[in-house]
C-alpha positions as CSV (number, residue, x, y, z in Angstrom):
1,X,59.7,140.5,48.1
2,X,61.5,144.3,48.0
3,X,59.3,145.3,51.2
4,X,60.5,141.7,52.8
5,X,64.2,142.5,51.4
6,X,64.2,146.0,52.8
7,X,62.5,144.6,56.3
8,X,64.8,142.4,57.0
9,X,68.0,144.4,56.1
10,X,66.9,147.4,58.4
11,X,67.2,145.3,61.4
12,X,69.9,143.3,60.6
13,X,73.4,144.7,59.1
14,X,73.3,142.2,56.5
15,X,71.7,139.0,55.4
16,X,73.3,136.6,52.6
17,X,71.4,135.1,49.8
18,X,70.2,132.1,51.8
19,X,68.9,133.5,54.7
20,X,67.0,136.0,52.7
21,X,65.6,133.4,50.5
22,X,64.7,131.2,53.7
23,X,63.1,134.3,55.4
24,X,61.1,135.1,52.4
25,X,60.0,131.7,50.6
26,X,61.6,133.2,47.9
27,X,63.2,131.3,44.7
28,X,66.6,131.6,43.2
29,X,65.6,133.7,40.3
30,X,62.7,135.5,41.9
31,X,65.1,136.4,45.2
32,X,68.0,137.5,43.1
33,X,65.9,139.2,40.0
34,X,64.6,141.5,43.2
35,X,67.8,142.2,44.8
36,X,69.0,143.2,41.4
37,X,66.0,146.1,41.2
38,X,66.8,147.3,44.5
39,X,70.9,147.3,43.8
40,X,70.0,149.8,40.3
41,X,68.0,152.3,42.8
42,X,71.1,152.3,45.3
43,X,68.6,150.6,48.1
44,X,71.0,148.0,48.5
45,X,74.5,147.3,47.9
46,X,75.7,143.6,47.2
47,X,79.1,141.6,48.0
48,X,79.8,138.7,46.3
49,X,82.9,136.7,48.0
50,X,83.9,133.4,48.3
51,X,84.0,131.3,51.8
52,X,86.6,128.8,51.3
53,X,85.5,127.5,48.3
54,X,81.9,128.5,48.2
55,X,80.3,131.4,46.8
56,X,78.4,133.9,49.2
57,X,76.5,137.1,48.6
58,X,75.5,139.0,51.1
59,X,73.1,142.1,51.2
60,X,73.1,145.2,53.0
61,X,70.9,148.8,53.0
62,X,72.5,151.4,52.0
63,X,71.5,155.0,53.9
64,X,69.3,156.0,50.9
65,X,67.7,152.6,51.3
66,X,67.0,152.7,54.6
67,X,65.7,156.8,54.3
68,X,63.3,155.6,51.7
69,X,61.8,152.8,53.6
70,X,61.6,154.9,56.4
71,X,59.3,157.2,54.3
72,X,57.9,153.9,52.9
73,X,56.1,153.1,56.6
74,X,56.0,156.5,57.5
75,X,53.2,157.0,54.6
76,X,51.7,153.9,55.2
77,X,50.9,154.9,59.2
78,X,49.5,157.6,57.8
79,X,47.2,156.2,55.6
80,X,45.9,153.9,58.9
81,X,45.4,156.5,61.1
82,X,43.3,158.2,58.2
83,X,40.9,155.2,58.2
């Protein structure tokens, strides 16, 4: 689910809670106990806001997110053009 996180929030400025759990097939406490590890390694930074009356988090990568994911798929090109 942190790869899927980290996918979707390098092509997109920001997703909220629901569209990341939609994307993913995630649940509630699996979606948000993920974001959570990514948040405490400064991957991602989270908003919490209210929309009218209704609560709404959104998600976005931070720069060291996005450099480490970078290195992320960088390393795993490698390994395929190894095999």
């Amino acid at each position: 689910i942190r790869l899927g996180i980290m996918s979707i929030l390098m092509v997109n400025e920001y997703a909220d809670f629901k569209t990341l759990k939609e994307l993913l097939g995630a649940t509630d406490g699996n979606l948000a106990s993920h974001s959570k590890a990514l948040e405490k390694v400064e991957f991602i930074r989270i908003e919490k806001q209210f929309i009218g009356r209704k609560p709404n988090t959104r998600y976005y990568a931070t720069e060291k997110g996005k450099l480490e994911f970078k290195k992320h798929i960088s390393a795993l090109e490698k390994l395929i053009k190894n095999k």
